[in-house]
N, C-alpha and C positions, 0 to 999 in steps of 0.2 A: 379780880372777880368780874364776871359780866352782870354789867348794868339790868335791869330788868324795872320793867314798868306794867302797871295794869293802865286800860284806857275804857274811858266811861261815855257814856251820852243819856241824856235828858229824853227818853220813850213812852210812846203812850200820851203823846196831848193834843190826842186829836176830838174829833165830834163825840160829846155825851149824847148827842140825841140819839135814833133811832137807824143813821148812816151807817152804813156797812163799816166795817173794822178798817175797808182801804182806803177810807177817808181820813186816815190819821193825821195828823199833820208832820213834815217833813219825813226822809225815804229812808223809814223804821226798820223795814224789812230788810234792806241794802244796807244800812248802817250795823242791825244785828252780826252781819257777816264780817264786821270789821274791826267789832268792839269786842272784850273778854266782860265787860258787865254794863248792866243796863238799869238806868234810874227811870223807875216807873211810876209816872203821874198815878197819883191815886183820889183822885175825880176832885180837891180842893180846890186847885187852881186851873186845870183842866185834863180831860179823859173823864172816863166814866165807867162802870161797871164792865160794857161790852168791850173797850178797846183796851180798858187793863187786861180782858181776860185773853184778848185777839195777841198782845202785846207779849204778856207771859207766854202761852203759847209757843209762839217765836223763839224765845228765849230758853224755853227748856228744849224744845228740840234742836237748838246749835249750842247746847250747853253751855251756855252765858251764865254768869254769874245776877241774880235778880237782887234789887236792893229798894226798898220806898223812898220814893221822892216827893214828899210832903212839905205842905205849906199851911202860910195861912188862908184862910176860908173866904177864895176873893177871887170867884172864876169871871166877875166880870175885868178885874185888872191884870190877869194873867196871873195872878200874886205874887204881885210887884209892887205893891201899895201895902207900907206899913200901917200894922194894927196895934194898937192897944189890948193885949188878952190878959186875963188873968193868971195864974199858974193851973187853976183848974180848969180854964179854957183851952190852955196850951196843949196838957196833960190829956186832956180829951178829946180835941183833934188830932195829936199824935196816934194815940192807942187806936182811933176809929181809922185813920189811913192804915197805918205798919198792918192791923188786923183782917182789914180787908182783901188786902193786895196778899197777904199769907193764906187765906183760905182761897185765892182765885192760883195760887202759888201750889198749894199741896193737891189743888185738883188736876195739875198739868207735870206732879210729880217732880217739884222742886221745892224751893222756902224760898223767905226772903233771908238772906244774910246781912244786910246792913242798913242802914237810914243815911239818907243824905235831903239838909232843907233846900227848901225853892224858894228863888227871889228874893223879896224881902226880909222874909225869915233867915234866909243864909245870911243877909245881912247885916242882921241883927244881934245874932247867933256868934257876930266877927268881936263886938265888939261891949256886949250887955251881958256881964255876966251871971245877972239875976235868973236872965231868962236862960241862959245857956246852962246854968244848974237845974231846971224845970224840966230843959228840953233831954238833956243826957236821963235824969229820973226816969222820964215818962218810957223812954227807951229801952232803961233796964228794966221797968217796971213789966213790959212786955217777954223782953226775953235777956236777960245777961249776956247773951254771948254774943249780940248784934252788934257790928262794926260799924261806926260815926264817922262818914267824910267830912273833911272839913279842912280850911285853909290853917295853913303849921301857925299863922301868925294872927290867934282867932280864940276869942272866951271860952268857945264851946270844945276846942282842943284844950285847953289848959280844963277845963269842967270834965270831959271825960276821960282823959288819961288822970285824974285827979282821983274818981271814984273806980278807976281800974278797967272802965271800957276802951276796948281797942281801939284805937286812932287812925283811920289814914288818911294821912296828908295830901292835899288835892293842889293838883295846877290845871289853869284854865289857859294853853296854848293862843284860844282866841280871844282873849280879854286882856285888855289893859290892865296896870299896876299901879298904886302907889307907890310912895319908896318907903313906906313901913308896910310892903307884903301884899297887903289889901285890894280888892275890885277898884276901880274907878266905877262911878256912876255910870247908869247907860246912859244918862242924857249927853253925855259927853260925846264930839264926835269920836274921839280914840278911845272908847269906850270898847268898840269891838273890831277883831282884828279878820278879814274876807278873804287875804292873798293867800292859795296855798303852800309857797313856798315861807312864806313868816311866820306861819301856822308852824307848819312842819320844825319850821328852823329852834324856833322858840321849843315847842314843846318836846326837840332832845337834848338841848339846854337844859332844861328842867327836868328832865330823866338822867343826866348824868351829875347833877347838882353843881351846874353853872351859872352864873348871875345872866341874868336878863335886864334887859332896859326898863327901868320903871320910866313915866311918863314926865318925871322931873329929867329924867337923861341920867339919871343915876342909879349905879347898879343895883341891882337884888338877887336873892340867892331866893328862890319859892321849891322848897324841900318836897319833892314830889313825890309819891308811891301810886300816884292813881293820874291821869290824863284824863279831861272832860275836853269834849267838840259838843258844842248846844245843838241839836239835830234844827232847829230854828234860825241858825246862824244863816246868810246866804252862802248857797254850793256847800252847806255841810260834809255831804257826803264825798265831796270831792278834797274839802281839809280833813277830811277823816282820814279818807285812804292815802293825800298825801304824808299824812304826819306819821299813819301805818308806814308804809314805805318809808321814810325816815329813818325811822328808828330802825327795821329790820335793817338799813343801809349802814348803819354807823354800829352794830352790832349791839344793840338793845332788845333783851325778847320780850318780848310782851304776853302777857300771860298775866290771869288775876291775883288778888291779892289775897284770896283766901286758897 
């Protein structure tokens, strides 16, 4: 059988204020053309009403796949700084992101299909499985049939293939590894990965379910069905389209996963 992968990027985190939509931050427009789906800030950690809508947009006219990329409530830290929330904190920043991004979603003639958390929250999400029960509810609670990215070696994958929500499994070509699956911190220098060719190389490792080098030197296997490039990453667009190219080289199609 051929290998086949979807490939994702982090869009829409640019200016909340009053800037035109083409002040997004990193090259959203260019990256749309290279991705099958798109994780759309939904103004917690940053973007805001105008540049989700400019971003959607986008995305339903190259037929991208749109999915919410919510965090915690922390647009001065990027939301990258863990918080303390309650489950009815959680539960209600979730519903107010997924809901908003879906009615800026149904006015450009698409939905959103799935949730994916930012920063902290994904990181939290890896390995808290208190909150990773909160955060799968609050998901279904919106819609059932919303698909949860999330790393295969991670609470919130065990929490939602648990209560029956669809799982797919993420690898992050430009980020470092633990050897139990997991992110490396950013503070870390190999925390993130710039060259396009180790971009590229890793992330069809990771699409043919190859071990990659965790940052102990020791192998890992990171079971992937979806590719994320951080549109924030430096030269993103440039490890985007070489990882694209990759993969179409080594006969991987890519194409989403819904």
């Amino acid at each position: 059988m051929t290998a086949a992968v979807d490939l994702n990027s982090d869009l829409g985190e640019g200016d909340p204020g009053e800037g035109p939509a083409a002040s997004m931050l990193g090259p959203d427009a260019d990256l749309l053309d290279v991705v099958t789906s798109a994780n759309v800030a939904c103004g917690f950690h940053a973007g805001g009403p105008r540049v989700m809508d400019a971003t959607v947009a986008g995305a339903a006219r190259r037929r991208v796949v749109v999915g919410a990329h919510v965090s915690y409530p922390d647009l001065a830290g990027f939301g990258r700084r863990h918080m303390d929330v309650t489950p009815e904190q959680l539960t209600a920043d979730v519903l107010v992101q997924v809901g908003a991004l879906d009615a800026l979603c149904r006015r450009h003639g698409t939905a959103v299909r799935y949730v994916k958390a930012h920063g902290a929250l994904y990181g939290d999400l890896g390995t808290d499985e208190a909150l990773a029960a909160t955060f799968v509810a609050a998901v279904r609670s919106f819609d059932a049939s919303l698909a949860v990215l999330a790393l295969p070696a991670s609470a919130v994958a065990a929490a939602a293939a648990a209560a029956g929500t669809r799982v797919v499994t993420e690898g992050f070509p430009d980020r470092g590894y633990d050897a139990g699956g997991l992110l490396l911190a950013r503070s870390r220098p190999d925390a993130v990965l710039t060259t396009p060719e180790a971009v590229a190389a890793r992330g069809v490792r990771m699409a043919r379910g190859e071990p990659i080098e965790a940052a102990t030197g020791s192998p890992v296997v990171v079971r992937a069905e979806t590719l994320c490039v951080h549109s924030d990453t430096p030269g993103a667009l440039r490890l985007a389209t070489a990882l694209r190219d990759a993969l179409d080289g080594a006969g991987v199609e890519v194409r989403s996963f819904l």
